[in-house]
N, C-alpha and C positions, 0 to 999 in steps of 0.2 A: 810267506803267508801274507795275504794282503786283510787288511780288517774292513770287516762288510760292516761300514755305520755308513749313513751317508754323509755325515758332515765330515769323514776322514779322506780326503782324497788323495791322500801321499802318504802311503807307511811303508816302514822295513822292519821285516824280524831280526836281531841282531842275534838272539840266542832261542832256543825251548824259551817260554814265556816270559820273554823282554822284546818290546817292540818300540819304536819311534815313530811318532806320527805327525803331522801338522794336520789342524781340523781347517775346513773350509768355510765355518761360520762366524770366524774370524776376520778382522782383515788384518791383522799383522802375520808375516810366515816363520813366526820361532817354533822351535819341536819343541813336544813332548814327549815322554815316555810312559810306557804302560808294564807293570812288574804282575807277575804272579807273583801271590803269597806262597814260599812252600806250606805243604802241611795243609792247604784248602784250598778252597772255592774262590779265594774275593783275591782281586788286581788292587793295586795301590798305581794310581797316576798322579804324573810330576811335573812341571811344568821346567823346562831344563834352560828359557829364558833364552835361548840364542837362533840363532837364525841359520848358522854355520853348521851346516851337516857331520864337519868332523868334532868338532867339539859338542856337538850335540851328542851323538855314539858316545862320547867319551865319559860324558856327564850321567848319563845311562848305564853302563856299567858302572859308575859308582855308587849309584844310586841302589843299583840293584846287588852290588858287595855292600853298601850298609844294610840292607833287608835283611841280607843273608847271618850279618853279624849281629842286626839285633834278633833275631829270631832265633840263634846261637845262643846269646846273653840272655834270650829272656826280657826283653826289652822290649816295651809298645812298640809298634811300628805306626799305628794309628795314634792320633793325637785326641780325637775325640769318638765317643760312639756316633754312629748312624741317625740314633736316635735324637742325639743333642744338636747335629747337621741339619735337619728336618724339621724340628720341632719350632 
């Protein structure tokens, strides 16, 4: 699945809703990653800080096993609402 933004010109799906992308309005090339939240509608994206496509992958699935575990626990996954982002 390739993601149709235009600033995304390099992604891989690694799993159902986990993706890695580098954006192109950027100039540095570190990935990112893109999670579904189970359970809804909203993605949480991560910035996974490296350059290196394998550890990139790597830092992505952990990212997206902590999801998994705080959504298990019961644990914010969000740090702040939308609203206090925006405001």
């Amino acid at each position: 699945m390739v993601v149709a933004m235009a600033f995304v010109p390099d992604s891989q799906e690694l799993k159902s809703g986990l993706i890695i992308f580098r954006r192109g309005d950027v100039r540095h090339r570190r990935w990112y990653c893109r999670i579904k939240v189970p359970g809804g509608d909203r993605y949480k994206t991560v910035a996974l800080k490296t350059s290196d496509i394998e550890t990139a992958r790597e830092r992505a699935f952990d990212h997206d096993a902590d999801i998994r575990f705080r959504i298990k626990h019961e644990v914010p996954v969000f740090n702040r609402p939308f609203s206090q982002v925006t405001a």
